[in-house]
C-alpha positions as CSV (number, residue, x, y, z in Angstrom):
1,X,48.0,37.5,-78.2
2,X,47.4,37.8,-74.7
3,X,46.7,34.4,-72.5
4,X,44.5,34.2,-70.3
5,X,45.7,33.3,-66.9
6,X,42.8,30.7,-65.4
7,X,41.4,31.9,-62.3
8,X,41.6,29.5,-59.0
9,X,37.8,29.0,-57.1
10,X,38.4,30.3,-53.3
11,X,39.1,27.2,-51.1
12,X,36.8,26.0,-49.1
13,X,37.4,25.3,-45.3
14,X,37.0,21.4,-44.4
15,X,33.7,21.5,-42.9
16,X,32.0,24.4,-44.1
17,X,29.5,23.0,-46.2
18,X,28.6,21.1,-43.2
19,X,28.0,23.5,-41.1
20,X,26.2,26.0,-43.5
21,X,24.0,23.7,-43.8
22,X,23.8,22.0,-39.7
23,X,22.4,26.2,-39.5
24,X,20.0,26.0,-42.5
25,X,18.7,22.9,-41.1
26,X,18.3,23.9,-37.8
27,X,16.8,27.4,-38.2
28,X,14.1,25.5,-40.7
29,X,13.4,23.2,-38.0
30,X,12.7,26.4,-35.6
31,X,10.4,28.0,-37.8
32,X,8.8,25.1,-38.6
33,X,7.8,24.9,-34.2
34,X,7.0,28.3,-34.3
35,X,4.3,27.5,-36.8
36,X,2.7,24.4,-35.2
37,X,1.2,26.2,-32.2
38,X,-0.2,22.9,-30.4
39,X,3.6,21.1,-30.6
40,X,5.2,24.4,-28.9
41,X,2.4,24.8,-26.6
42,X,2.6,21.5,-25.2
43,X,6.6,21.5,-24.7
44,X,5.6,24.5,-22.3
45,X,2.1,23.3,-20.7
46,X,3.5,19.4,-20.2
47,X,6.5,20.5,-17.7
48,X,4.0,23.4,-16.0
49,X,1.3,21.0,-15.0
50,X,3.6,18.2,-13.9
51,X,5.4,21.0,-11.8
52,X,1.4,22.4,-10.6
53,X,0.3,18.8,-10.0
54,X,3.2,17.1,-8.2
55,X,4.0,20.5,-6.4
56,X,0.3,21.3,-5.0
57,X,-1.9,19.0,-5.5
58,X,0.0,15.5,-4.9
59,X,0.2,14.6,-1.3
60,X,1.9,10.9,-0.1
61,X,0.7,11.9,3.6
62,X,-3.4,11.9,3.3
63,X,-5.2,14.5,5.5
64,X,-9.0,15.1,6.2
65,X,-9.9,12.1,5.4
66,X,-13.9,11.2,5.2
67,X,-15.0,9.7,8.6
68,X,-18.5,8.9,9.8
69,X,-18.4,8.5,14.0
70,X,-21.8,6.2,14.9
71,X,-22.4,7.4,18.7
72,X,-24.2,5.3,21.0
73,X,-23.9,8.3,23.8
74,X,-23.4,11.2,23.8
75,X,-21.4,13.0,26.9
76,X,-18.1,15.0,27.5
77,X,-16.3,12.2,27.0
78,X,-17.3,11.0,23.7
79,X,-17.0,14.8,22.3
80,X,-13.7,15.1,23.8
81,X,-13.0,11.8,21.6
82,X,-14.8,13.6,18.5
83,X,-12.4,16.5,18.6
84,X,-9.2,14.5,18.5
85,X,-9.9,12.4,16.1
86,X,-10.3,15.7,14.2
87,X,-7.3,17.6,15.7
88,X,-5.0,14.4,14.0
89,X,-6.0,16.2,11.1
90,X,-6.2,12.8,9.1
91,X,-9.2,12.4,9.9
92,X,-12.8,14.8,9.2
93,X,-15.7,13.8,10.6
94,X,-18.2,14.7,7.8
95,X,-21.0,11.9,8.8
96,X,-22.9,10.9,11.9
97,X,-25.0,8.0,11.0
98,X,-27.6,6.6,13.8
99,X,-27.2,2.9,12.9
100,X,-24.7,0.2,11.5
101,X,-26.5,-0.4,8.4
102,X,-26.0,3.2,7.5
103,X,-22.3,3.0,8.5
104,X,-22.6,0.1,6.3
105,X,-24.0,1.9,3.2
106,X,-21.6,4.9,3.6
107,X,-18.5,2.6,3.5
108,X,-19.8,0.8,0.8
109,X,-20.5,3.8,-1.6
110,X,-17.1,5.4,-0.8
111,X,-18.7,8.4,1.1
112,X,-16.3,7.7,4.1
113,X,-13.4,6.0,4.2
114,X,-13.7,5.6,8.0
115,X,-16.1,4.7,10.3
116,X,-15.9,5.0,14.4
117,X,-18.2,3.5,16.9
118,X,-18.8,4.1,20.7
119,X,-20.7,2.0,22.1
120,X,-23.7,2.9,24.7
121,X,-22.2,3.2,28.2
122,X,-18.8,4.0,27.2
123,X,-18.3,6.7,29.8
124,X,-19.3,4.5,32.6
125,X,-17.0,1.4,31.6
126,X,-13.8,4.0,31.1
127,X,-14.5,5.6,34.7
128,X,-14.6,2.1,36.3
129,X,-11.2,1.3,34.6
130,X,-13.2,-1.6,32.4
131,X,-11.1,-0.6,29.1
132,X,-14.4,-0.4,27.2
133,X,-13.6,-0.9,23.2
134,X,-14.0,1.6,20.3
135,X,-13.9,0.4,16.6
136,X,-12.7,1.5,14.1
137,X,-13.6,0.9,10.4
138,X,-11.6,1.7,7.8
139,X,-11.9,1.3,3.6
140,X,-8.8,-0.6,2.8
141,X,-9.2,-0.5,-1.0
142,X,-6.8,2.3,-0.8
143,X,-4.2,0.7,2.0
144,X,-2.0,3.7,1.8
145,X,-4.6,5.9,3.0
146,X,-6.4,3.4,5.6
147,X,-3.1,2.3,6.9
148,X,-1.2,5.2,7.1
149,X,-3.9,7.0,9.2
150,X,-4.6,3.7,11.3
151,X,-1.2,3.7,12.3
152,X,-0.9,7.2,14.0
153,X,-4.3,6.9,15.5
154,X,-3.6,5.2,18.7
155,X,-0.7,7.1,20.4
156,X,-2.3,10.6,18.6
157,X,-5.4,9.8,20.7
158,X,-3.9,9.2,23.6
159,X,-1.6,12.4,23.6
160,X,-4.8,14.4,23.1
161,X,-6.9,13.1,25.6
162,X,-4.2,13.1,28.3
163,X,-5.0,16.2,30.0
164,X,-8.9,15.5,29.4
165,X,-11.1,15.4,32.9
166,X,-13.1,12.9,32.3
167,X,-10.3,10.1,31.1
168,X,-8.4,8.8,34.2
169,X,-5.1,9.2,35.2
170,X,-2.9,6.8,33.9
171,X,-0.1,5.7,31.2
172,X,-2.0,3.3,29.7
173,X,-4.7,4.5,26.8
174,X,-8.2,4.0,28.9
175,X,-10.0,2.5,26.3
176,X,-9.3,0.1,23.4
177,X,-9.1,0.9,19.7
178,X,-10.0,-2.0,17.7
179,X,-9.6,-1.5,13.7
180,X,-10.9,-3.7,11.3
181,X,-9.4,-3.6,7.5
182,X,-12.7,-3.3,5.2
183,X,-12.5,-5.3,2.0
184,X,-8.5,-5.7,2.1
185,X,-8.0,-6.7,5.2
186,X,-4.2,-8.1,4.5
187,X,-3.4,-4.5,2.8
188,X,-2.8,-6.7,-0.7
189,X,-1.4,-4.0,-2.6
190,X,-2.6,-5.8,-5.9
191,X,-5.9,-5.5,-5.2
192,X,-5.8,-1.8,-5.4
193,X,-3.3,-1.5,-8.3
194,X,-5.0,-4.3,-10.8
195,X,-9.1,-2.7,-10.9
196,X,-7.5,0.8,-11.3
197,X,-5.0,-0.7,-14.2
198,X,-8.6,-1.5,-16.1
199,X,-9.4,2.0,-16.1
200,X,-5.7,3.7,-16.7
201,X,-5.5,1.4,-19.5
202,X,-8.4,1.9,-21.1
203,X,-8.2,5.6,-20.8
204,X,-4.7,5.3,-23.0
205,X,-5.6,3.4,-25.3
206,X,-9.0,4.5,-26.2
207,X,-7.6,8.3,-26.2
208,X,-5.2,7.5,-28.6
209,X,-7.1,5.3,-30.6
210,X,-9.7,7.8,-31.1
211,X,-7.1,10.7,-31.7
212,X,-5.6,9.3,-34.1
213,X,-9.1,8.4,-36.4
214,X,-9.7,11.7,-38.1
215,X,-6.4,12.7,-38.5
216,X,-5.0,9.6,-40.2
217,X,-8.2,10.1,-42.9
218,X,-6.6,13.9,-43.3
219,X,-3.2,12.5,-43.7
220,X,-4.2,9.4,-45.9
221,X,-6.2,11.9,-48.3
222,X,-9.2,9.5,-47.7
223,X,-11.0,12.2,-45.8
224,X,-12.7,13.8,-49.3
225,X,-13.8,9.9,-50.1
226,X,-15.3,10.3,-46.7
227,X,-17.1,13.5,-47.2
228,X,-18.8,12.4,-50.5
229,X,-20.5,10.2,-49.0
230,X,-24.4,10.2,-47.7
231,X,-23.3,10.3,-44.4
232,X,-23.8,12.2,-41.0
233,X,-20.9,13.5,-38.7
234,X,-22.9,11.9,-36.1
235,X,-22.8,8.2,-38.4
236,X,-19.5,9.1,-39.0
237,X,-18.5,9.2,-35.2
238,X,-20.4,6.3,-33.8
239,X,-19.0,3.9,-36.8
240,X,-15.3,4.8,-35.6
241,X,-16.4,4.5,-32.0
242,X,-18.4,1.5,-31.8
243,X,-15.8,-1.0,-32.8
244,X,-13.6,0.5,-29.9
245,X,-16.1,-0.1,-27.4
246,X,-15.9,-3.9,-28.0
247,X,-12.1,-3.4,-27.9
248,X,-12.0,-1.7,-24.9
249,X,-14.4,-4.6,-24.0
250,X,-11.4,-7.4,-24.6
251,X,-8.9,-5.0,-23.2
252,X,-11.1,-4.9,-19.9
253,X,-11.8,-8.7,-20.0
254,X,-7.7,-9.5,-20.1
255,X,-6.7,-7.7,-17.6
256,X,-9.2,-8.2,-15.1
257,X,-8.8,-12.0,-16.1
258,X,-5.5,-12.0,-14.9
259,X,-6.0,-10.2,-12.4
260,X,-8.4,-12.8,-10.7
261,X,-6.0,-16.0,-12.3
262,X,-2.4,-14.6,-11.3
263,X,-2.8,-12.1,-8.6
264,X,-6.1,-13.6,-6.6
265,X,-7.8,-10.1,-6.6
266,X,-11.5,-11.1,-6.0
267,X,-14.9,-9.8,-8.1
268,X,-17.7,-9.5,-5.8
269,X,-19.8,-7.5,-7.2
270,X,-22.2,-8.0,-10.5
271,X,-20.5,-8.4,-13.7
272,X,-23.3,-7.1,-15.7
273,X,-23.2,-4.1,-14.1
274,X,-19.7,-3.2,-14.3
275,X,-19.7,-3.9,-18.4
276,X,-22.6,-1.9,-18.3
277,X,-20.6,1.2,-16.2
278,X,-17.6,0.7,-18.6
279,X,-19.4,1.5,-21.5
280,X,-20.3,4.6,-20.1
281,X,-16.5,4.8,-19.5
282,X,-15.1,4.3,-22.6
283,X,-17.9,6.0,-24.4
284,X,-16.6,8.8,-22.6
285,X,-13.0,8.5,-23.4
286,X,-13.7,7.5,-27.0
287,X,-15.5,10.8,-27.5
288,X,-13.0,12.8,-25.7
289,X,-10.2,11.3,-28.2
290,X,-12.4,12.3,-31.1
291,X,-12.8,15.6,-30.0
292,X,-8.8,15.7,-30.3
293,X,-8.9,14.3,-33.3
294,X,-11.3,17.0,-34.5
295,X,-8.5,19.7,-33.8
296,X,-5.1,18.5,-34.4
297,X,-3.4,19.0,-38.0
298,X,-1.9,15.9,-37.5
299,X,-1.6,12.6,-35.6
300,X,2.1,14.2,-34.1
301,X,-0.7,16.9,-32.4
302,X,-3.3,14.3,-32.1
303,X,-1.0,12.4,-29.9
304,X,0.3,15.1,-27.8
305,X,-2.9,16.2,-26.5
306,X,-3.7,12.3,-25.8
307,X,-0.9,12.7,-23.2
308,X,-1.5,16.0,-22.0
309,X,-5.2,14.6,-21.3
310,X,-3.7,11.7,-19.8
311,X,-1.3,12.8,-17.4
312,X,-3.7,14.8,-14.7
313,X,-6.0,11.4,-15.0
314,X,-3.3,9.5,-13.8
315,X,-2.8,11.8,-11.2
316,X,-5.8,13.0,-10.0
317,X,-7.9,9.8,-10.0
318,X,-7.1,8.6,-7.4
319,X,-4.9,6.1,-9.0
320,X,-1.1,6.7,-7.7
321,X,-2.0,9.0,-4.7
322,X,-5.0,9.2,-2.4
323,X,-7.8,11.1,-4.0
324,X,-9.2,11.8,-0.7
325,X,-6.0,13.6,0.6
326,X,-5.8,16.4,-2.5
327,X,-6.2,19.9,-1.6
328,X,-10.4,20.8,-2.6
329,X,-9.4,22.6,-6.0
330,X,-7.2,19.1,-7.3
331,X,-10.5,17.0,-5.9
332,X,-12.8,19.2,-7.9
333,X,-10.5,18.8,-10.8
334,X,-10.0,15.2,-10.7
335,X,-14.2,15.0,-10.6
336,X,-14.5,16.1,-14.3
337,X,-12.0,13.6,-15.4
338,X,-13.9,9.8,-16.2
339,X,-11.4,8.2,-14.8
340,X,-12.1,9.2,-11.2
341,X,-15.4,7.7,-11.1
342,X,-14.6,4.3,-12.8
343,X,-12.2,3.9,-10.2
344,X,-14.4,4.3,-7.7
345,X,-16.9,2.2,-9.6
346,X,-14.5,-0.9,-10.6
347,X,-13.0,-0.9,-6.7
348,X,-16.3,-0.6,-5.6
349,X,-17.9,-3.6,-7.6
350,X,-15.2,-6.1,-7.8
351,X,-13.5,-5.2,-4.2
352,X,-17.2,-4.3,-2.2
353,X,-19.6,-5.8,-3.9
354,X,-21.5,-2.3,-4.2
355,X,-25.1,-2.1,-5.9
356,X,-26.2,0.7,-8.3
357,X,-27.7,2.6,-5.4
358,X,-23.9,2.8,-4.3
359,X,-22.8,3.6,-6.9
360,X,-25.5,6.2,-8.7
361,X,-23.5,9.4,-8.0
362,X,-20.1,8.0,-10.0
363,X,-22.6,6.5,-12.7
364,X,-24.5,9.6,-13.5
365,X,-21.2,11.5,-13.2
366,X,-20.3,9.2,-16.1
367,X,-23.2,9.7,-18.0
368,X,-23.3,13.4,-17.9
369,X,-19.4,13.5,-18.8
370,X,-19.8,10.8,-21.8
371,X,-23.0,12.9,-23.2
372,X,-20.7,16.5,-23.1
373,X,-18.1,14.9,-24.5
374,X,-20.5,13.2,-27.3
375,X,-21.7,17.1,-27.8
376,X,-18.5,18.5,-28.5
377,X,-16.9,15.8,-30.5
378,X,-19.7,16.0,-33.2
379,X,-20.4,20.1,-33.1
380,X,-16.4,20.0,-33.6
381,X,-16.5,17.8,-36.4
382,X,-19.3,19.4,-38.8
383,X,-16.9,22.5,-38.1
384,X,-14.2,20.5,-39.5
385,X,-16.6,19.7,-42.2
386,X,-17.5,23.2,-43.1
């Protein structure tokens, strides 16, 4: 009778079983990114437009700046003046108002950021050594852009008008530049950062609220509940909207609240009209994070393209760098984005005191951007439906 001689299982190496399965793990988790498009797309498209944006079209050191030049003569002189202002390249003359109440109006509605006057007999006073005076106005909501301009202005000037004819001979600058600090005179940094915070936080928060809507109601299953029901897509969409708006609402309150309590940033404007403006704004933003909503698979996607929608606002506004000194192609991009012109609009009204005439470009500019956005949200979501 033969025995049978029990066979011993191969040994196993300490560890294998945990790396087998480290490599199962991790080639699961790299098929499962190759699948979900939006997730790989935005690892690559984040890092690319932060590289495009900061690269190209961010610029600490503002150049051609808006300028209107009111010119009470008109002679060699003043022209000389005219084209080195320009040849600082901070500044572009792109106005020439006849009187101070259109200087006024231009300042007020953001058109220019700088206004220069030479007064009548200029010429005269500067050939009789009189040191006649020439002011300069400047928009000091944004003090980086006023005051880094201001500041180079004087000895700039007086390099490139030293070889000019009709200035005299002489070390001293011929004239006098007086510049007067519009509505920030101090340079209070606060009251440029605290009215943009309304509209960067807003624009967060209502994106992601927004993004998120649909997405959770796939996720949650609730979505066929929703679908049985009598109900439009456009029903649908203003009943998760609406109750936003008055969120966005007490959002907007709070922080300009303490703004005025904490940091003495002042609101001169109408109140009525900027809640009126901001609705337009977060309409807009609301609409745009439904649209998102409408094509993520999931609230992971949902909030990723939150964020890739949020980074160029931040940094295209107007909001961390001068909007005014961005290359023509970044300014054309940051004027589709909603958050450009509440900027404008909030500085405007609490900082100016602008009126709806001032403000009736950046308004209808909101209007038109809330409607497209409307559009698309709801053609996207009876696709969704179908």
């Amino acid at each position: 009778m033969t025995h049978l001689i029990p066979t011993q299982a191969p040994r196993r190496l300490p560890g294998d079983g945990f790396w087998r399965k480290t490599w199962a793990m991790l080639l699961k988790e790299f098929i499962q990114l190759r699948r979900d498009r939006v997730s790989f797309a935005m690892i690559i498209m984040i890092p690319l437009v932060q590289l495009m944006l900061f690269g190209y079209a961010i610029n600490t050191m503002p150049r051609d700046l808006p300028t209107a030049v009111l010119m009470q003569e008109r002679n060699d002189l003043t022209r000389s003046i005219l084209a080195a202002l320009e040849n600082t390249k901070f500044f572009k003359v792109t106005r020439l108002p006849r009187t101070e109440a259109e200087v006024d109006q231009l300042l007020a509605s953001g058109t220019v950021l700088f206004a220069v006057e030479i007064p009548a007999n200029f010429e005269r006073s500067v050939r009789r050594g009189d040191k006649p005076a020439m002011l300069i106005e400047a928009d000091a909501t944004d003090p980086v852009a006023s005051g880094t301009a201001l500041g180079a202005l004087g000895q700039v000037l007086q390099t490139a008008l030293s070889h000019d004819r009709d200035v005299p001979d002489s070390a001293a600058m011929p004239f006098e530049i007086r510049t007067h600090a519009r509505y920030n005179p101090a340079g209070v940094t606060q009251l440029n950062i605290v009215p943009g915070l309304v509209g960067t936080i807003l624009t967060m928060t209502m994106l992601i609220f927004t993004a998120l809507s649909v997405t959770r109601e796939i996720e949650r299953g609730t979505m066929e509940s929703l679908l049985a029901m009598p109900i439009s897509p456009v029903e649908i969409m203003l009943g998760k909207i609406v109750p936003y708006i008055l969120v966005g609402f007490v959002q907007a309150s709070l922080i300009i609240g303490i703004g005025v309590s904490l940091f003495g940033v002042p609101v001169v404007g109408n109140l009525g009209m900027l809640a009126a403006l901001s609705t337009l704004f977060i309409a807009a933003n609301l609409s745009i994070g439904y649209t998102f909503s409408t094509i993520a698979q999931n609230q992971l996607q949902a909030m990723q393209m939150s964020m890739m929608f949020f980074l160029p606002n931040i940094l295209l506004s107007g909001f961390m760098f001068p909007f005014a000194g961005m290359p023509v192609w970044a300014q054309y991009v940051g004027e589709a984005l909603p958050l450009t012109h509440y900027l404008r609009i909030v500085r405007s009204i609490m900082l100016k005191g602008a009126s709806l005439g001032d403000l009736r470009y950046d308004g209808f500019a909101l209007f038109v951007l809330m409607l497209i956005a409307m559009t698309i949200a709801v053609t996207r979501f009876r696709r969704t439906l179908d």
